[in-house]
C-alpha positions in Angstrom: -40.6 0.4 -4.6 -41.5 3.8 -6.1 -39.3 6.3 -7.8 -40.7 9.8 -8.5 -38.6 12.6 -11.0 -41.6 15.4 -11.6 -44.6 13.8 -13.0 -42.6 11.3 -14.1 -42.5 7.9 -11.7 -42.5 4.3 -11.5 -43.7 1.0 -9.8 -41.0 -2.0 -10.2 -43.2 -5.3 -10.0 -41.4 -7.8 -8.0 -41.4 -11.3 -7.5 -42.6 -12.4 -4.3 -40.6 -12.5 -1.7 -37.7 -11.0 -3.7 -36.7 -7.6 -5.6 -36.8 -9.7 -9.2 -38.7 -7.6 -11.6 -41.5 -9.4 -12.8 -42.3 -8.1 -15.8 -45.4 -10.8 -16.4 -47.2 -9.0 -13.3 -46.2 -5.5 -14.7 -47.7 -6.1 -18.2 -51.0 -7.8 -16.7 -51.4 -4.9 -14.6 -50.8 -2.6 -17.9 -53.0 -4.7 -19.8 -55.9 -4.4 -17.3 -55.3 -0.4 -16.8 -56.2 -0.8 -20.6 -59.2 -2.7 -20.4 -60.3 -0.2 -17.8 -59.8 2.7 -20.4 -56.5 4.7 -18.8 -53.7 4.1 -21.7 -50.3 3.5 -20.3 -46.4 3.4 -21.2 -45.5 -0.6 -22.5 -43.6 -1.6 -19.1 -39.7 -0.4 -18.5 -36.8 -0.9 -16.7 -34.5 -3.5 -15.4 -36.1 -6.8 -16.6 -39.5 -5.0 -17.7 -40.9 -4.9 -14.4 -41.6 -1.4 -13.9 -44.9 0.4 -14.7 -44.4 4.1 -15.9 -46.4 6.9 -14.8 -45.8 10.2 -16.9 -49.4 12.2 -17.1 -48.5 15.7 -19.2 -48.0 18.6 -16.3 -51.3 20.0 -17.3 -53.0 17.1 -16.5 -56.2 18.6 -14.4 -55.9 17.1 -10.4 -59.6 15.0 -11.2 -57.6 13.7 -13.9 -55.2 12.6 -12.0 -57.0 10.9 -9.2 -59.4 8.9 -11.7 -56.4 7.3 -13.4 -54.7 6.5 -10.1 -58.2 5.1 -9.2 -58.1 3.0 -11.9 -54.6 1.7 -12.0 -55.4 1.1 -8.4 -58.4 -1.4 -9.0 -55.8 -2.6 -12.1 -53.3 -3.7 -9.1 -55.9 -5.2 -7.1 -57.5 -7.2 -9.6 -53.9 -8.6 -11.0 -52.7 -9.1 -7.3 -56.0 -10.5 -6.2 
């Protein structure tokens, strides 16, 4: 699920086939968005699940889409 306020949003990591928060999957995908250079918020939330996004408002649009590049190959390398 995503939750957006501003720049400000959030992807709860769920067990599968349930809405648990799994905060193991939400820290192993911050840990590799790490390892890949884009610094992120310790996972938050209801059971540590969720993964905050909060870039400043300046944040320049290429900036933007590199990090989201990035926690995207973070996701798929987590997930598989």
């Amino acid at each position: 699920a995503a939750m957006h306020r501003g720049l400000v949003g959030g992807l709860l990591m769920a067990r599968p086939g349930s809405k648990e928060p799994d905060p193991d999957m939400a820290l192993a995908i911050n840990e590799a968005c790490l390892q890949k250079g884009l610094l992120m918020f310790a996972p938050v939330g209801m059971g540590g699940g969720c993964i905050k996004i909060a870039p400043p408002l300046t944040t320049p649009r290429e900036a933007l889409v590199e990090g989201l590049d990035v926690l995207d190959e973070a996701c798929a390398q987590v997930l598989g």
